[in-house]
N, C-alpha and C positions, 0 to 999 in steps of 0.2 A: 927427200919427201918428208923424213921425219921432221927436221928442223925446223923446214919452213910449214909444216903442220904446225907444229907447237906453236909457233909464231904467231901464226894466223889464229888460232884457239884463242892465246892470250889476249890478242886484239878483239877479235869479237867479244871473249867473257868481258873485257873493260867495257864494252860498247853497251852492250846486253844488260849490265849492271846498272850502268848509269840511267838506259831507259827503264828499268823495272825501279830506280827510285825515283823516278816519275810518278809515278803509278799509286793507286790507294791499296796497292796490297799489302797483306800484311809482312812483316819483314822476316820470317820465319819462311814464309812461304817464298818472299824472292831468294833466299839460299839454297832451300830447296830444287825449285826451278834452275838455279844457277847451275849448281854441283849435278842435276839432271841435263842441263844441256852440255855441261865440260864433259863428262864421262860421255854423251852422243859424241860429239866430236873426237873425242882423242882414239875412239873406237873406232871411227871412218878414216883418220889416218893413219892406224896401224893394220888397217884390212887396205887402204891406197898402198901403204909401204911393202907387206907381203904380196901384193898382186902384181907389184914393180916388179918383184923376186920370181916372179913367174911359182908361185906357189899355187896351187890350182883351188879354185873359188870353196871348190867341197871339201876340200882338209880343214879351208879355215871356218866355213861354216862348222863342219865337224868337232873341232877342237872349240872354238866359244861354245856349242851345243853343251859341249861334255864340261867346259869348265863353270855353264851358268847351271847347271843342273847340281852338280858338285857343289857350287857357292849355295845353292835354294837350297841342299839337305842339311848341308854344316851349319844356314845361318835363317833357319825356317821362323822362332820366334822373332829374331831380328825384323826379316821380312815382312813378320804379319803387323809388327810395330811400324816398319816405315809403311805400308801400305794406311794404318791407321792414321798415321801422323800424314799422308796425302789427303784423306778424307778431310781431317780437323780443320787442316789449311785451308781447305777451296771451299767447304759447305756450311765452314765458319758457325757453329753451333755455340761456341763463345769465343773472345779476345783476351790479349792480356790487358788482366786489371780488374776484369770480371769475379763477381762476385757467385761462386757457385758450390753446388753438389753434388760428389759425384766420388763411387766405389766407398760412399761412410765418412768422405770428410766434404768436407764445408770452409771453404775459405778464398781467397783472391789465387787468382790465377798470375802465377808468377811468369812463368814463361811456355811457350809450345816450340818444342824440339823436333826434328825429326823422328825421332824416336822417343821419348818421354815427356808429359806435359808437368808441371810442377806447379803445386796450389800452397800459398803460404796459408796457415790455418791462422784460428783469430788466439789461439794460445803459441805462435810463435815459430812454430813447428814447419819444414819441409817436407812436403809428402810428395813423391816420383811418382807418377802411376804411368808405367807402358800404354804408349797409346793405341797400341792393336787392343785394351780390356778398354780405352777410352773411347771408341769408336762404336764397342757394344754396347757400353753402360749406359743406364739411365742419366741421364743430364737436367739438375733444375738448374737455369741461368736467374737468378736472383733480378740481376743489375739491367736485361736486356731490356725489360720497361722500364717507364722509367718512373711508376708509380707501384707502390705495395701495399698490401694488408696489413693490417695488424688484428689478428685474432685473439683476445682472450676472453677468458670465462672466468667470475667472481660469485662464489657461494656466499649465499648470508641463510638466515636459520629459518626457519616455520615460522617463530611468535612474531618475524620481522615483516614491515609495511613492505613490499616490493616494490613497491610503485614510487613510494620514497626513494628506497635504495634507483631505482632505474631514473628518476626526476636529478641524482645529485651526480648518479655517472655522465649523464647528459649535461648536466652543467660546466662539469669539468670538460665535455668533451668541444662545446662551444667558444669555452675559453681558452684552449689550445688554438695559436694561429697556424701552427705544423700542421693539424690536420685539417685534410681536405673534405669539400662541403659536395663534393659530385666525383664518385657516388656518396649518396647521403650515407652517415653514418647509421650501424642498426644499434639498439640496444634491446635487446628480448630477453623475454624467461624461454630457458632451453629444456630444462628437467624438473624430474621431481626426484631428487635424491632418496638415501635412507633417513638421511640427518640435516639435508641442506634443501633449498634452490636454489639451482642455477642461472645467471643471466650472462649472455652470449656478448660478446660487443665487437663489433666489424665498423675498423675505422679505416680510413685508407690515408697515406702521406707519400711524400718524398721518397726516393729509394735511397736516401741520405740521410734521411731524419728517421729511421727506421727506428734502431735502439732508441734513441730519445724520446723517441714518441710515446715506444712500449713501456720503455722502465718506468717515463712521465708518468703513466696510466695507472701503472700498479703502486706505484706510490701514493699519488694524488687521492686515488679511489678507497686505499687502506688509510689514510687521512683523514681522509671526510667521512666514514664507516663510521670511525672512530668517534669522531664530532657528534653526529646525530645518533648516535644510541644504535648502528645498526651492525649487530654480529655478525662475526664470521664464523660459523659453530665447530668446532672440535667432532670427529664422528662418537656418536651415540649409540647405544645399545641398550634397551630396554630392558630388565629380566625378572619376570612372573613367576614367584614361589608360590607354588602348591601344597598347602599341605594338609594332608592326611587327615580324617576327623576318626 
């Protein structure tokens, strides 16, 4: 019974393999699923081969009981990782290759393990994180639209025209063919500082052209500041001496 168990395992795991690379799932998850159906089977034929043995059904219920409880207290973080790592696979919250953040870092999603998911960071770096804390944590997926923001803010001073300055970021922003015309681009005053104005600027592009678009921005815009006479002010502080008569 043992022998031709195994036999049969191996045949079906080859069988069972080749239909799950059929499939759009992801490949993390068909080894998963693999290594969960071998472990069913090679189960069912060592409880077939002890009942051949006339060994009575409740010993061996008994003894898997005692040793899966055994394996749950010895290997309980383990477990809560592979339980997380079943989550990641099938509810697919991101893939590899994805661009994300998650537990303070920020970078491409290298691989999803069974147990550990791995994010290359954009300074080069391998970051592990267990994925029973990946399961809890907040997840931003960067990449899954496949359009993005680009938010930023440029202070220029009091004595400065705003309207100028927000006429010349508009220009540059027209002139960029990266960014996208829907949604409309904003450019508004956001604040009134101690020492500045601020104007807001919501462009939206590519989830590709992301950096280029940004760094574009802040360059182009300290450029042409620069050109038409419009400051970017230093903080200021006023101070009113009193004195005594």
């Amino acid at each position: 019974i043992l022998i031709v168990g195994v036999i049969i395992v191996r045949l079906l795991s080859r069988f069972i393999k080749r239909s799950l690379n059929k499939t759009n799932i992801d490949s993390a998850a068909k080894n998963f699923l693999l290594s969960l159906i071998r472990i069913t089977l090679y189960t069912i034929v060592i409880i077939m081969a002890l009942t051949a043995l006339n060994v009575p059904m409740s010993s061996i219920i008994t003894v898997f009981g005692a040793a899966g409880l055994a394996i749950s207290l010895a290997l309980q973080s383990c477990l809560s990782n592979l339980a997380g790592g079943f989550i990641i696979l099938f509810s697919k919250p991101f893939s590899a290759g994805d661009t994300i953040e998650l537990d303070g870092s920020v970078g491409n999603v290298k691989t999803i393990s069974i147990l550990y998911t791995k994010i290359e960071t954009f300074d080069g770096k391998i970051v592990s994180i267990p994925n029973g804390k990946v399961s809890e944590a907040k997840i931003i997926n960067y990449t899954e639209s496949p359009n993005r923001r680009v938010d930023l803010q440029f202070d220029i001073s009091y004595d400065a025209d705003f309207r100028t300055a927000r006429k010349l970021i508009t220009d540059i922003i027209t002139s960029d063919k990266l960014i996208l015309n829907d949604p409309e681009p904003i450019v508004r005053m956001s604040a009134h500082n101690e020492s500045s104005v601020s104007i807001d600027v919501r462009v939206w592009t590519a989830n590709d052209n992301y950096n280029t678009v940004r760094y574009g921005l802040i360059e182009s815009v300290k450029e042409s500041f620069d050109k038409n006479g419009i400051e970017i002010p230093f903080n200021q502080l006023d101070l009113n001496i009193k004195r005594k008569k």
